[in-house]
VOPAGU-2260 file (C-alpha; in pm, 1 decimal, decimal comma):
REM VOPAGU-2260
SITE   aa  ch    i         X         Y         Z
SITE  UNK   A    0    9720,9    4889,2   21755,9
SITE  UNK   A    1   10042,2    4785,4   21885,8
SITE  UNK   A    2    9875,0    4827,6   22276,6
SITE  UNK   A    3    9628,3    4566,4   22188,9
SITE  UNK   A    4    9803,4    4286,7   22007,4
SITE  UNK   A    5   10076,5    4160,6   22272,9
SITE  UNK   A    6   10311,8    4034,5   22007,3
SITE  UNK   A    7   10353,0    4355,6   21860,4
SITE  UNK   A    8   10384,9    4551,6   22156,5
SITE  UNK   A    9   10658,4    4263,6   22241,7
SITE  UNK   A   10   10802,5    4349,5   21880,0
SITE  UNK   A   11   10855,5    4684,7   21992,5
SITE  UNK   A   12   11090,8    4897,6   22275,9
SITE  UNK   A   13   11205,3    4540,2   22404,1
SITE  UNK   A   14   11326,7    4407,4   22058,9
SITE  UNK   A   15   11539,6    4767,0   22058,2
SITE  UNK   A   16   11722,6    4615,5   22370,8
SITE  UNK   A   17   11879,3    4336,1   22440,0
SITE  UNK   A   18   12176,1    4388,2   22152,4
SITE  UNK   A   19   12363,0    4169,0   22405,2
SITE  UNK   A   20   12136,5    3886,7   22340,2
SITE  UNK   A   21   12039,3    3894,1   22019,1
SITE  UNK   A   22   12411,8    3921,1   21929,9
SITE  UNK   A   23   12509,3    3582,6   22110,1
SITE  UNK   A   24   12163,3    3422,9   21951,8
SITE  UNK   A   25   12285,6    3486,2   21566,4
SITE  UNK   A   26   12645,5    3390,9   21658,9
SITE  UNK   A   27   12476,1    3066,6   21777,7
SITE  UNK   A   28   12218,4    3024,3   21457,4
SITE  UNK   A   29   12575,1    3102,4   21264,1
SITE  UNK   A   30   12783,2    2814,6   21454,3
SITE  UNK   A   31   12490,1    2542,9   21437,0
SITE  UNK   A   32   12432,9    2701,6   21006,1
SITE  UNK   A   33   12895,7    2563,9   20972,4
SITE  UNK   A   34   12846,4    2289,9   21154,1
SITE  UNK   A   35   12550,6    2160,5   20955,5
SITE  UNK   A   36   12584,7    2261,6   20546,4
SITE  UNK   A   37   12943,2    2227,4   20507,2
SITE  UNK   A   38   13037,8    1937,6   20358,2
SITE  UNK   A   39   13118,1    1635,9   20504,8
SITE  UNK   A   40   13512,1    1601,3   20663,9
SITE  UNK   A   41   13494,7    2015,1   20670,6
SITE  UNK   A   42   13540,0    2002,8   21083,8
SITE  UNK   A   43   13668,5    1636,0   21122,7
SITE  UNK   A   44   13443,5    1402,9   21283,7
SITE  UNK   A   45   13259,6    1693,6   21451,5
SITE  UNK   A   46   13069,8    1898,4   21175,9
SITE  UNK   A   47   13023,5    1875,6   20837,1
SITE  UNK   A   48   12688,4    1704,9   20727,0
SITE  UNK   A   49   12656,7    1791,5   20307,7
SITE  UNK   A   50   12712,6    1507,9   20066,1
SITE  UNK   A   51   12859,7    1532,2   19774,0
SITE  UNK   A   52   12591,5    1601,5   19602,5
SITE  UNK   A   53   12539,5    1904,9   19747,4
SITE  UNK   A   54   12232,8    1767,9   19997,3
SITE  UNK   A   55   12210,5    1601,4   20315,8
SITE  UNK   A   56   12141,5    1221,4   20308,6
SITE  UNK   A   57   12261,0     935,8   20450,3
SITE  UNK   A   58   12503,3     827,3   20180,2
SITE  UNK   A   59   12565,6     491,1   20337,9
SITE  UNK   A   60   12152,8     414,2   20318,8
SITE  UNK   A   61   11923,5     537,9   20031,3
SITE  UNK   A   62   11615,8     365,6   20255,7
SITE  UNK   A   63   11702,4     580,0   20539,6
SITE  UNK   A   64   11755,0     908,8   20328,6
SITE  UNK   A   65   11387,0     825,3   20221,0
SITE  UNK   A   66   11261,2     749,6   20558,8
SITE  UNK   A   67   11425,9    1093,5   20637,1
SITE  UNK   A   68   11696,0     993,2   20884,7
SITE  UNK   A   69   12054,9     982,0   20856,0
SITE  UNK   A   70   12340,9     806,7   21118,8
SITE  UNK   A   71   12530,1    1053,3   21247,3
SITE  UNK   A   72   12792,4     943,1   21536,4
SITE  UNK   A   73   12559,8     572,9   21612,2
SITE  UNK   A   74   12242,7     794,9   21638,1
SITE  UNK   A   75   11945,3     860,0   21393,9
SITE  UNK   A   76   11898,4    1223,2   21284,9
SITE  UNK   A   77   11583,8    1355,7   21112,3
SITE  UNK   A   78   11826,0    1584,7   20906,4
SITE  UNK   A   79   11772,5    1463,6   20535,8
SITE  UNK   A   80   11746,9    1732,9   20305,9
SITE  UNK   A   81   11714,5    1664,3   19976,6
SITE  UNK   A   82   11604,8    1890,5   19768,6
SITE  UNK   A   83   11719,9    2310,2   19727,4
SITE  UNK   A   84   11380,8    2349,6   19923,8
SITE  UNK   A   85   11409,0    2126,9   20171,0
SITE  UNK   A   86   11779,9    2279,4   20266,2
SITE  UNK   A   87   11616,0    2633,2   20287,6
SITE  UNK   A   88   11334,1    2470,1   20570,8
SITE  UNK   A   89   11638,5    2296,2   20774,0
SITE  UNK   A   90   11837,3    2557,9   20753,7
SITE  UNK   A   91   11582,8    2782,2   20924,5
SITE  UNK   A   92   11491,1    2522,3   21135,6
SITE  UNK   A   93   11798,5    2431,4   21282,4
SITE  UNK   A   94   11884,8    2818,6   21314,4
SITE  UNK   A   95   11583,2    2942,7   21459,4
SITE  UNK   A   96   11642,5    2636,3   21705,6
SITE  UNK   A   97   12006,1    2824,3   21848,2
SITE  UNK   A   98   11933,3    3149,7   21827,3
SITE  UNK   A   99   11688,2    3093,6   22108,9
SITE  UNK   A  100   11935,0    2861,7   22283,9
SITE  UNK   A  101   12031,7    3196,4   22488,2
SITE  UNK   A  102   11691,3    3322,9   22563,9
SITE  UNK   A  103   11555,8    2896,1   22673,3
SITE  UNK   A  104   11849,2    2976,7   22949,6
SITE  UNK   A  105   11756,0    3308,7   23095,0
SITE  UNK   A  106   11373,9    3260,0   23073,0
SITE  UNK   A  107   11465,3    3052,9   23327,4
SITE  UNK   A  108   11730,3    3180,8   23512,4
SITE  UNK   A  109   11564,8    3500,5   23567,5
SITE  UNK   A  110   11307,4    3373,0   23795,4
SITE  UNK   A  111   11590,1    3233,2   23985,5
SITE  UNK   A  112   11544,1    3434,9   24312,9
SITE  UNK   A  113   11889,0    3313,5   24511,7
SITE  UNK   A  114   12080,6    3316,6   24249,3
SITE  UNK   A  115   12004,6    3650,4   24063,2
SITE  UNK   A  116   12021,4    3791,7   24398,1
SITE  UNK   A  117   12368,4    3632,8   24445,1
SITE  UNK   A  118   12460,0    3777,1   24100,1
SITE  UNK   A  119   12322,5    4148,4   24210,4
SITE  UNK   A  120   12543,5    4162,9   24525,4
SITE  UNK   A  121   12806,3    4051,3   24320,4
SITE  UNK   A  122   13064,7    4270,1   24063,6
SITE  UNK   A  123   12914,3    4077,6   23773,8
SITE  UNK   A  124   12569,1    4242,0   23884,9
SITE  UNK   A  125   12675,4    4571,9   23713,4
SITE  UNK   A  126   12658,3    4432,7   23365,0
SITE  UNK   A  127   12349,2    4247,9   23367,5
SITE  UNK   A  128   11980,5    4391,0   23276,4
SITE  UNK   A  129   11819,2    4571,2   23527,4
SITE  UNK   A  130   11455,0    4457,5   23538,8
SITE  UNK   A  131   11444,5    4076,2   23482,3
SITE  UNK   A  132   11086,3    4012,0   23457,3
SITE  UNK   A  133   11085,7    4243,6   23126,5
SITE  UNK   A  134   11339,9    4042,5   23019,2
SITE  UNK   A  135   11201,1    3668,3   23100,0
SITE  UNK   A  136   10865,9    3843,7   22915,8
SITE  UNK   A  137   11062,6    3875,7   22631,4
SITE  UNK   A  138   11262,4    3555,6   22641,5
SITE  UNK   A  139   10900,0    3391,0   22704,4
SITE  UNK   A  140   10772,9    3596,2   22367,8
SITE  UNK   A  141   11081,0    3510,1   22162,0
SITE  UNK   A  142   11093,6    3122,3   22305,0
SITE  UNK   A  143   10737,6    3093,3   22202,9
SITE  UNK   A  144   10721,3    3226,4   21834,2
SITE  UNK   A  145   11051,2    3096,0   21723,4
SITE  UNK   A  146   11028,7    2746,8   21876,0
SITE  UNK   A  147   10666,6    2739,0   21635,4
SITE  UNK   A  148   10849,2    2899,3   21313,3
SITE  UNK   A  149   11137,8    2559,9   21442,1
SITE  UNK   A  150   10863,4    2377,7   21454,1
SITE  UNK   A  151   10597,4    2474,5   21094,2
SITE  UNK   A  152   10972,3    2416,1   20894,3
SITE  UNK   A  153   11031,3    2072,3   21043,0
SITE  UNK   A  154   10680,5    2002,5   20991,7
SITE  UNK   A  155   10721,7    2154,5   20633,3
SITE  UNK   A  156   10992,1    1940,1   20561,0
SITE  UNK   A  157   10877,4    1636,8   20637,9
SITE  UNK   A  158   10566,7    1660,3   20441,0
SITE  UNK   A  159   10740,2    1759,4   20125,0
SITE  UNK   A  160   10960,4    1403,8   20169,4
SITE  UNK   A  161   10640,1    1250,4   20254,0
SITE  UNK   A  162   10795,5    1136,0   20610,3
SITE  UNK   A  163   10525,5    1330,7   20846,1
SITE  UNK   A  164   10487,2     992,4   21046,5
SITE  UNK   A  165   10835,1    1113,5   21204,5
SITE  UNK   A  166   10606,3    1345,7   21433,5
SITE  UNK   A  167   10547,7    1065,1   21648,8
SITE  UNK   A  168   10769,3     804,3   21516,7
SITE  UNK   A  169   11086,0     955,4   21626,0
SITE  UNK   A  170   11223,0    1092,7   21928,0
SITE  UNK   A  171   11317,0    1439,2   21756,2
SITE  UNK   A  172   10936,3    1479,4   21640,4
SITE  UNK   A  173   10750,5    1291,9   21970,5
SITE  UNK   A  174   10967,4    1527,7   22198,9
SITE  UNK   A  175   10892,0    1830,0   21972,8
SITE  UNK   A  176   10575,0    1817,3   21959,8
SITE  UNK   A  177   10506,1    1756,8   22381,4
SITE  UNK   A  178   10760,6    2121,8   22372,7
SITE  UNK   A  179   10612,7    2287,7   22122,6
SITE  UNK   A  180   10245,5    2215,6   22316,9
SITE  UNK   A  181   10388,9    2290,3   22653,7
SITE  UNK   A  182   10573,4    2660,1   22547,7
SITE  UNK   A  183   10213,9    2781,2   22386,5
SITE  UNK   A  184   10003,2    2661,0   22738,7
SITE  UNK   A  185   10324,5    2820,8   22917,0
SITE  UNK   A  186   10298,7    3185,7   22736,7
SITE  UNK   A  187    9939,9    3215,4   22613,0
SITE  UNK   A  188    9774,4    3219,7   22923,5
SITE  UNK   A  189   10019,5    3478,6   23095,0
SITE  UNK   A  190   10086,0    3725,5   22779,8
SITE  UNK   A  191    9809,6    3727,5   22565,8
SITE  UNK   A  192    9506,1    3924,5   22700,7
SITE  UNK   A  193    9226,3    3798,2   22566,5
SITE  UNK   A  194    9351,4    3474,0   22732,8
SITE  UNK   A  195    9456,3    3600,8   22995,1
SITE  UNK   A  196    9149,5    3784,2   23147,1
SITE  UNK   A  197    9022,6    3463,8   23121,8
SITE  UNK   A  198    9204,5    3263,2   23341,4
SITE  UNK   A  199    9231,1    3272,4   23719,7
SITE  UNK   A  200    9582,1    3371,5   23786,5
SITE  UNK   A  201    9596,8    3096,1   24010,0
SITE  UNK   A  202    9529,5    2862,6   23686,1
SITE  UNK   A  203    9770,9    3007,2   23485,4
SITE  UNK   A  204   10057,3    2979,6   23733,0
SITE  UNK   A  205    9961,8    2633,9   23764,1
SITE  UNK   A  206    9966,1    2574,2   23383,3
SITE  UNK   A  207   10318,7    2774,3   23409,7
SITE  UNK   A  208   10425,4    2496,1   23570,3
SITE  UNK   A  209   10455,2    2265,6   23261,4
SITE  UNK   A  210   10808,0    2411,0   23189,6
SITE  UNK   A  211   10898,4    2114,4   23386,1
SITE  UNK   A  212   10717,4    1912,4   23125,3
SITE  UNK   A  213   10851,0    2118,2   22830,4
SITE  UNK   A  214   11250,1    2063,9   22969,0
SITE  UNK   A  215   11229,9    1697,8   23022,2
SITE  UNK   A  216   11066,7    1697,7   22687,0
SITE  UNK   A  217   11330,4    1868,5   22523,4
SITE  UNK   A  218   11583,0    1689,3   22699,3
SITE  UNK   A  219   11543,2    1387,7   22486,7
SITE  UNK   A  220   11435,2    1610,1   22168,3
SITE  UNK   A  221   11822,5    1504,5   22017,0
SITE  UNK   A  222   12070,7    1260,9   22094,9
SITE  UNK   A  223   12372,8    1350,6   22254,4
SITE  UNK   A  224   12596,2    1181,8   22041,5
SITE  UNK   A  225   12543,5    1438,9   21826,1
SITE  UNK   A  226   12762,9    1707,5   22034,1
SITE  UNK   A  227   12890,9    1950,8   21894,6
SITE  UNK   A  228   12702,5    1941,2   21599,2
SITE  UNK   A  229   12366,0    1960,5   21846,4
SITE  UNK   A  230   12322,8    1765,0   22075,4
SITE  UNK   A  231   12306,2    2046,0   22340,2
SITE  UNK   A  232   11956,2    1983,0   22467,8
SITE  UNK   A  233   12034,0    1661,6   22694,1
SITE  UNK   A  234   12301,0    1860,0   22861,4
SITE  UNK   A  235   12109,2    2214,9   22873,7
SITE  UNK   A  236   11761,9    2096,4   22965,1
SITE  UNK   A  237   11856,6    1871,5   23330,4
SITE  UNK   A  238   12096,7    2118,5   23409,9
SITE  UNK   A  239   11796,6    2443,9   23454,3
SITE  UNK   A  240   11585,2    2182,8   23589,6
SITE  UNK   A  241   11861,7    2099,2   23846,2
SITE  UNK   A  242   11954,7    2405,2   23884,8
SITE  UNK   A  243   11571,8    2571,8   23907,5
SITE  UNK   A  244   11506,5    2313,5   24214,7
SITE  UNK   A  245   11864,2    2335,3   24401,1
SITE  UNK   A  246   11734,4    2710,7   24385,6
SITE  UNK   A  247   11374,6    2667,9   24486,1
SITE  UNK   A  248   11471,8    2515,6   24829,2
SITE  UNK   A  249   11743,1    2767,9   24916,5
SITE  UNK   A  250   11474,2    3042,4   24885,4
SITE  UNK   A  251   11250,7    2766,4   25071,8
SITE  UNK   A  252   11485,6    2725,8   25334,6
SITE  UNK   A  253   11706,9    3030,4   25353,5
SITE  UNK   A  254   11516,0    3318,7   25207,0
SITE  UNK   A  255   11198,2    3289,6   25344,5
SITE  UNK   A  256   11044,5    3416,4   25684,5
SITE  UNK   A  257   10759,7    3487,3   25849,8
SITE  UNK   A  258   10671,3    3835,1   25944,6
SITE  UNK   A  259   10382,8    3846,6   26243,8
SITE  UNK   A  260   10377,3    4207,5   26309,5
SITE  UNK   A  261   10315,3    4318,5   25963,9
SITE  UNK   A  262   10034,2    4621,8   25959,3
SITE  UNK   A  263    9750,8    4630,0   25668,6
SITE  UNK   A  264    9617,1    4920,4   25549,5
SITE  UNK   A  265    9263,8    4924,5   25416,4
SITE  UNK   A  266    9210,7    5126,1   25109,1
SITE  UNK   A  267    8898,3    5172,0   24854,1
SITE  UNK   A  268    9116,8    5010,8   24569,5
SITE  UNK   A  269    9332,0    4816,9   24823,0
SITE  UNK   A  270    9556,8    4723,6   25048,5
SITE  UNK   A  271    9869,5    4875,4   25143,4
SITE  UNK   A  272   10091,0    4647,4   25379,1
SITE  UNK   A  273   10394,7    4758,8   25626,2
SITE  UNK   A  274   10604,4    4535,1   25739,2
SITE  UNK   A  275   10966,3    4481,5   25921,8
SITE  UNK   A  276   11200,7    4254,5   25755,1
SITE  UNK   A  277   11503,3    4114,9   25892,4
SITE  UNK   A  278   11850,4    4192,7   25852,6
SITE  UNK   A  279   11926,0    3917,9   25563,1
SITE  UNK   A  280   11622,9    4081,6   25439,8
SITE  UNK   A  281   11733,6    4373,4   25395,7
SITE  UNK   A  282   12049,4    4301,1   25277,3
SITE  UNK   A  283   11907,4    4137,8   25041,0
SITE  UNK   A  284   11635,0    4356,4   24905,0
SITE  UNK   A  285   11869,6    4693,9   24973,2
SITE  UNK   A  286   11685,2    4960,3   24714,8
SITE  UNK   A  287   11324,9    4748,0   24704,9
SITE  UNK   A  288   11290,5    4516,7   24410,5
SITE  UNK   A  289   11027,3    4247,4   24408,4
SITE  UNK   A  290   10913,5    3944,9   24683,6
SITE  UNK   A  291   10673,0    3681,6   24700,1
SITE  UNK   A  292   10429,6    3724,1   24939,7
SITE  UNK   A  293   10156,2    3459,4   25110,4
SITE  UNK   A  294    9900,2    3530,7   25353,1
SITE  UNK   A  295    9776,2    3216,5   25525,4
SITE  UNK   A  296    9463,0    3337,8   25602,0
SITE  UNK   A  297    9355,1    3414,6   25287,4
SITE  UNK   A  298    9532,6    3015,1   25126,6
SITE  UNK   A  299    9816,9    2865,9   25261,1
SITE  UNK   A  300    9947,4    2747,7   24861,3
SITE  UNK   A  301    9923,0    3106,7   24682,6
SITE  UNK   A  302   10226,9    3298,1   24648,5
SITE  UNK   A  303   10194,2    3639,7   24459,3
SITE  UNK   A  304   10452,9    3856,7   24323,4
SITE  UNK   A  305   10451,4    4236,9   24397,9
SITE  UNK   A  306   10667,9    4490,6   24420,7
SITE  UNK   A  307   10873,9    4610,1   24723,4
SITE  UNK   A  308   10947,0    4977,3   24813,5
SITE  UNK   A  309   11131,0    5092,2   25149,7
SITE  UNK   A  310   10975,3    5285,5   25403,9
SITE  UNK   A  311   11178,6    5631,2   25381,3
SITE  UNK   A  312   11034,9    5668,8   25749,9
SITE  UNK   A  313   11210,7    5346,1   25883,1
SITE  UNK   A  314   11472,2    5173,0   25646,0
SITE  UNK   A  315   11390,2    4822,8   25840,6
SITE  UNK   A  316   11060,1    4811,8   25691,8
SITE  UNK   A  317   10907,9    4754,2   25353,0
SITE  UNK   A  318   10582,5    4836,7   25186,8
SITE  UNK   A  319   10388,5    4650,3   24928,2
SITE  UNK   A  320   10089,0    4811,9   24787,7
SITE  UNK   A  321    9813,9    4574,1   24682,2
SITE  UNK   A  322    9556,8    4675,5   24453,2
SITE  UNK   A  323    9231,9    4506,6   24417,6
SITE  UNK   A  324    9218,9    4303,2   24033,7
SITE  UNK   A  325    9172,2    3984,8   24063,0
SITE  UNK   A  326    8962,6    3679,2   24299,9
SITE  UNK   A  327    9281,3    3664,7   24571,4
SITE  UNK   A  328    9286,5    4085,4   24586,4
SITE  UNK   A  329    8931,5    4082,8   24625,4
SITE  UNK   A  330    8965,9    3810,6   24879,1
SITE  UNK   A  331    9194,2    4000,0   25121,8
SITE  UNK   A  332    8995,5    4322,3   25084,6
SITE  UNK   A  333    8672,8    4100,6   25183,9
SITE  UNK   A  334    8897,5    3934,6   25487,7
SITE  UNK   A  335    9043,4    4242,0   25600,9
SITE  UNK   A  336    8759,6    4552,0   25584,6
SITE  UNK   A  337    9015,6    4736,6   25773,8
SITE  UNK   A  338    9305,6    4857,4   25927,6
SITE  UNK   A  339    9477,3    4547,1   26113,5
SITE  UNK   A  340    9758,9    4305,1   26201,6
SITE  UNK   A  341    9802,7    3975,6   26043,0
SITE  UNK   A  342   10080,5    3732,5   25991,3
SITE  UNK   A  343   10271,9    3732,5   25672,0
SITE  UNK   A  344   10518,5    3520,2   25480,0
SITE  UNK   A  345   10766,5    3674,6   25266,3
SITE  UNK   A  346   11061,6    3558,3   24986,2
């Protein structure tokens, strides 16, 4: 059972790991839980958001606790809570909301090639997780089913008050509802299977690409007036997107080359390619790993991921071993046929 439903088989030998993670994600869902029902004065002008009356309104403005905002440092926050019920949903919101905090940064930063290389050849490289695509699988699994529980409690809470125009009427709702859209077209396509076998790979790596959609989104999901009692998003969000592009055109620029003596060899299930890499290369790429690889001949815009293995023969070359699955396999198979040279670019 669990090897055909992909959120169990995500529920199971990587939610063993990652203690690392999911510790800093509850101490997170803890901070954001003080910071929000404790009463009002408890952390200055900083946190502290429960009337006296035990619930969070706006006690300057009884039409704004009924419209279901309160002012909060100049800024209007969809916060009221007003009931015991409506508490429990904004508590659960609010902490499901950080405890991914940690996981929205390195589903990200994991597919940053320069700099998770710069990490590995680093000290700091010893401490961190050894395969990174497992890990931004599970970030992408976790992202995706908490940010819809985040999302069913807001919802949830806004009907009870009878405010579910603030889905579109406010900022924290418009923006919400563009990331909550985004994250399931993100993950769906790429982790579950019945979707997946669908899709064209090329199609889902081009819907992949509304992350950029999803971070400016959440970028203006809260004000950032708020800080530190939330307000983390405007800061968070433009600062991966910055980063993701400063990081594209270094591997653009710096990390990838073109290899024109690389040798295929033609398999019955496919393709098996030998190449020599350069020096940065292989400094880079010491004990194999993983590269991007595009073969102009077959489309000068696809770039597929495979792994990398050295040749024990001749430690300046590396071998990727391509096995026919999908249209762009099936495609070099059908423009090979056999045993050749052809020009190669590598990252």
């Amino acid at each position: 059972q669990n090897e055909k439903n992909p959120v169990l088989k995500m529920l199971g030998k990587p939610f063993k790991q990652y203690g690392a993670l999911k510790v800093i994600g509850i101490l997170c869902a803890g901070y954001i839980a003080c910071m929000t029902f404790t009463p009002i004065g408890t952390f200055g002008t900083i946190g502290g958001l429960v009337s006296p009356n035990g619930f969070i309104i706006d006690p300057a403005s009884e039409e704004r606790t009924k419209a279901g905002v309160v002012l909060w440092k100049g800024s209007l926050r969809t916060v009221v809570a007003a009931t015991p019920l409506q508490m429990v949903l904004l508590a659960i919101s609010r902490c499901s909301a950080f405890f991914i905090y940690p996981s929205l940064v390195l589903v990200f930063t994991t597919k940053f090639r320069a700099s998770m290389e710069m990490i590995a050849q680093s000290p700091i490289g010893m401490f961190t997780y050894d395969d990174l695509h497992e890990l931004h699988v599970f970030c992408g699994w976790l992202c995706m089913t908490d940010g819809c529980i985040h999302t069913i409690m807001h919802l949830t809470r806004w009907i009870v008050q009878g405010n579910f125009e603030l889905v579109v009427e406010s900022r924290t709702g418009l923006s919400g509802l563009v990331s909550v859209i985004c994250i399931l077209l993100v993950g769906l396509p790429m982790g579950w299977e019945r979707i997946r076998s669908r899709i064209r790979f090329e199609t889902r790596k081009y819907i992949h690409y509304l992350f950029v959609v999803f971070c400016i989104a959440m970028a203006f999901h809260a004000p950032i007036s708020g800080w530190p009692n939330g307000g983390f998003a405007p800061l968070v969000f433009p600062i991966l997107i910055l980063w993701w592009a400063l990081d594209t055109m270094y591997v653009c620029f710096y990390m990838t080359e073109r290899i024109g003596t690389s040798v295929f060899h033609v398999v019955p299930t496919g393709v098996q390619l030998t190449m020599k890499v350069s020096e940065r290369f292989q400094r880079n790429a010491p004990d194999g790993g993983y590269c991007y690889i595009n073969l102009p001949w077959i489309s000068k815009t696809q770039w597929h991921a495979y792994s990398l293995f050295e040749n024990p023969a001749n430690p300046a070359e590396r071998q990727i071993y391509m096995q026919k699955l999908g249209d762009w396999t099936t495609d070099v198979l059908g423009a090979l046929q056999r045993d050749t040279h052809r020009p190669v670019w590598i990252c």
